[in-house]
N, C-alpha and C positions, 0 to 999 in steps of 0.2 A: 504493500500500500504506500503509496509517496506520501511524503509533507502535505504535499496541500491538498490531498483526499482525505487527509486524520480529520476528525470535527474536535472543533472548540466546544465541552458544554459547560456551564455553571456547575451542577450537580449533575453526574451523568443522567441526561434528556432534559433537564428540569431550570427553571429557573432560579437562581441562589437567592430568595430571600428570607432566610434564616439568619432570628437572633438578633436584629440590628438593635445597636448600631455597631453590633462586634463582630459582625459579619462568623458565625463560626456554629459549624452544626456537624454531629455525630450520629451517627445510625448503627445499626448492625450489619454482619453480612448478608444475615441470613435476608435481613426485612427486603434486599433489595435484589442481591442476585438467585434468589429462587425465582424470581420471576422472568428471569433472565437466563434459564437454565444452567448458571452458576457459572455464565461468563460473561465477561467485561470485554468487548473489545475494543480493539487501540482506539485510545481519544485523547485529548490534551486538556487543561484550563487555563484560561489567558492569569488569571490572578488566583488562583486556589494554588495552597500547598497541603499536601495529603499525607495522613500516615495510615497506610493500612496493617492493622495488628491482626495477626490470624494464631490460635491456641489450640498448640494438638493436630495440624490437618495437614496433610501434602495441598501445594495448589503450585501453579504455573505462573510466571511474571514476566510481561515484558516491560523493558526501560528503555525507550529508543531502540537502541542494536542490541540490547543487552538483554538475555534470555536467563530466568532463575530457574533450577527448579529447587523447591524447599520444603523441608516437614519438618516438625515442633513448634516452637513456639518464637515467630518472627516478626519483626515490623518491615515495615517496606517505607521509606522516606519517597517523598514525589514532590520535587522542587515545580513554581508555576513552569507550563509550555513544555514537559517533560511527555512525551509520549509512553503512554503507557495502559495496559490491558492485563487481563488477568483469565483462570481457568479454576476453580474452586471445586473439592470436592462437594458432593451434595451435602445440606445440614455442616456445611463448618461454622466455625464459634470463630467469633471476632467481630472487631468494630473499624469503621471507615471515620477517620476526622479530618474535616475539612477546617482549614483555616485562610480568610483574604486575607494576603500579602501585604496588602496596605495595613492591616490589623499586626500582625505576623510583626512586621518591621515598626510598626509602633510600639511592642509589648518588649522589642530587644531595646529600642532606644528609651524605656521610661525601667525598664526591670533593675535589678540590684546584679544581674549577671546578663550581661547584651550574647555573653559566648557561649550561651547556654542555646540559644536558637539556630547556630549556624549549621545544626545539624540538618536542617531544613532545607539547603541550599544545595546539598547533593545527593543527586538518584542512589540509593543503593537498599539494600538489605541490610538489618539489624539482628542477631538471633539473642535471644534469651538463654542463658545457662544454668539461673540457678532459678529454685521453685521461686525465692520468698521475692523475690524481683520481679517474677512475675506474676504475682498475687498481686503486690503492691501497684504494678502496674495498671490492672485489673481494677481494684479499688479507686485509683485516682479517675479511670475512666467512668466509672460507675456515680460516680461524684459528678463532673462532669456535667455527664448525661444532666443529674438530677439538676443542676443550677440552671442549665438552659433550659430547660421544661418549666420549672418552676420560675425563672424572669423575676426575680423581686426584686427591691429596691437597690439591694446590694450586693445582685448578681454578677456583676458586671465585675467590680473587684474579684468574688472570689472567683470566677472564670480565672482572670487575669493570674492569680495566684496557681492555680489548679493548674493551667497552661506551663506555668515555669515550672512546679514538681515535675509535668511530664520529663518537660526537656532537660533537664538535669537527670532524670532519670535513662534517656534513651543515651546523653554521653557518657553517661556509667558502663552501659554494655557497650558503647563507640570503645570507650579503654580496656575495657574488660578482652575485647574481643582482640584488641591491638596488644596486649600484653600474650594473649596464646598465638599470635601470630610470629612472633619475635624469633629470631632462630636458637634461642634458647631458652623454648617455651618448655622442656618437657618440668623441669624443676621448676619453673613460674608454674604451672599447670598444678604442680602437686600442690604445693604452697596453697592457690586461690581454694580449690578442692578441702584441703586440710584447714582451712580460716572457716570456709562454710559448713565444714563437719561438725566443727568445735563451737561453730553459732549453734546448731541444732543439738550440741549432746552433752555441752559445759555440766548443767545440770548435773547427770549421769552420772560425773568423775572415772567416765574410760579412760582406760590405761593407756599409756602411748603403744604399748603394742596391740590395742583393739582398733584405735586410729588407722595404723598402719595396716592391718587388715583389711579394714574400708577402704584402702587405697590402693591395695593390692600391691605393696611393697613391702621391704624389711624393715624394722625399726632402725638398724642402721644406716638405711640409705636416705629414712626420715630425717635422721640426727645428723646428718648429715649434709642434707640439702638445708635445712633449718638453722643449721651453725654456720656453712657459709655464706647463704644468703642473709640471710637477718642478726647473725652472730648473737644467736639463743639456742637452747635445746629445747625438744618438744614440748616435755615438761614444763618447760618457764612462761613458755608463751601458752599453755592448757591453764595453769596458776594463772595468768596475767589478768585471761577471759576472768576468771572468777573471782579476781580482785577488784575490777573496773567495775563488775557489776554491782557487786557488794559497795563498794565507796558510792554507785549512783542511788543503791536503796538508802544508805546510811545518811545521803545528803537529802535526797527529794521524798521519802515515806518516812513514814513514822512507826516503823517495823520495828518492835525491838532486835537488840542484837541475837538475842534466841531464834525470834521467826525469820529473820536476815539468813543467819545459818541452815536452817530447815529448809530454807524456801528453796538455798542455794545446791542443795542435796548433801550439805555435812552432815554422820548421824551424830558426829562428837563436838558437841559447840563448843567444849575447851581446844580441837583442834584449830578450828576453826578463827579464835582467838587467838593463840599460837604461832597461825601461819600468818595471820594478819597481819602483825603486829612484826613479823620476823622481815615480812615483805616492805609494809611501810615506817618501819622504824616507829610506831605509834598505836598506840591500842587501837581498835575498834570505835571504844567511848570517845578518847581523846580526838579522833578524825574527826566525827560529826560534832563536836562540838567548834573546831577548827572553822569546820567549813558550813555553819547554819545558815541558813537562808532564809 
């Protein structure tokens, strides 16, 4: 199909007036392309920039000359006048958001971070790697949704707000993804892997050799990837999690230090005390009273 056989639409077929005066509207896949037999084909928008996020589904992309094919859990960035079409398996889960450009460039020149938007400026794919990023994802979207529907008085802010978590959120996986690309990704790789294990399992107090099982490595090549890159052993940085946490309950609840410990999964609160205190050179008590707010 040439250039000047692609069609320009607003919203594909539709006229864009949605949400003014923020110009900015979200749907699902489903609402639009079942009816479409779950394709899109190539079309452009003179002033829309698009993210289409799709969860869990193979589907088809083109970018101009550029052909994706993708499964899990991906976004797809579509700067304005970007040719682009899609193939969707039937019933996929995702959402399509549209944002004018004029809006778009108003939200990077008034925000507290302008380079948080420039992710919008080039065609590509994004994938997701870890669950809780993509939940959160999910959440903000769902939010979203709810503000433009609902239009109250001070929609329009938290739009505005909701927009910038996106995009701070899509250059998270922009680095995320830039860091496993690196040629010396395999030990980045384990590292990001073993930060998000220890998010999901601090609690627990697995062992560094239950870690390294989940990784399907040795503990010594853990200890080892962990000492030269971070110059810590697994250990310290397993404590660390469980220290930072502890100082943020100590500072922001009002937990005592027994349900601190419990909560933490110590079943010994004198340990628990012990390492505290071993770690931050300062009791438990003496912390929060340091740091009250």
């Amino acid at each position: 199909m040439s250039q000047e056989s692609i069609p320009f639409y607003h919203l594909y077929g539709e006229t864009f007036l949605q949400w003014e005066p923020g110009s900015i509207h979200l749907e699902s896949i489903v609402s639009r392309s079942r009816m479409l037999g779950w394709e899109i084909k190539p079309h452009r928008h003179h002033k829309l920039a698009q993210i289409i996020c799709v969860f869990g589904h193979a589907w088809q992309v083109e970018l101009d000359d550029a052909r994706y094919e993708l499964s899990g859990n991906w976004l797809v960035m579509i700067p304005p006048g970007v040719v682009h079409g899609f193939h969707f398996e039937p019933d996929t889960q995702g959402f399509v958001l549209s944002v004018n450009s004029d809006f778009l460039a108003e939200l990077a020149a008034t925000g507290e971070d302008p380079s948080a938007y420039d992710a919008l400026w080039a065609p590509q794919p994004v994938e997701f790697s870890d669950e809780r990023h993509i939940e959160q994802f999910r959440q903000l979207l769902l939010s979203l949704d709810d503000e433009i529907k609902r239009a109250e008085s001070d929609s329009r802010s938290a739009v505005n707000h909701l927009l910038q978590l996106l995009f701070i959120n899509i250059r998270r996986q922009q680095r995320l993804e830039s860091i496993y690309s690196e040629s010396s990704s395999r030990e980045t790789r384990i590292l990001v892997k073993f930060k998000a294990l220890i998010e999901a399992h601090y609690q627990q107090h697995l062992s560094v050799k239950a870690y390294a099982d989940l990784l399907f490595i040795s503990v010594s090549t853990l200890a080892r990837i962990c000492q030269s890159v971070l110059n810590s052993s697994p250990k310290q940085i397993i404590r660390q999690r469980l220290m930072n946490e502890s100082k943020r309950r100590l500072i922001y609840t009002r937990q005592s230090i027994d349900d601190i410990a419990l909560t933490l999964g110590y079943k010994d609160v004198g340990y628990f005390c012990r390492q505290f205190k071993q770690q931050e050179g300062i009791t438990a008590g003496e912390y929060r009273k340091r740091h009250a707010v």
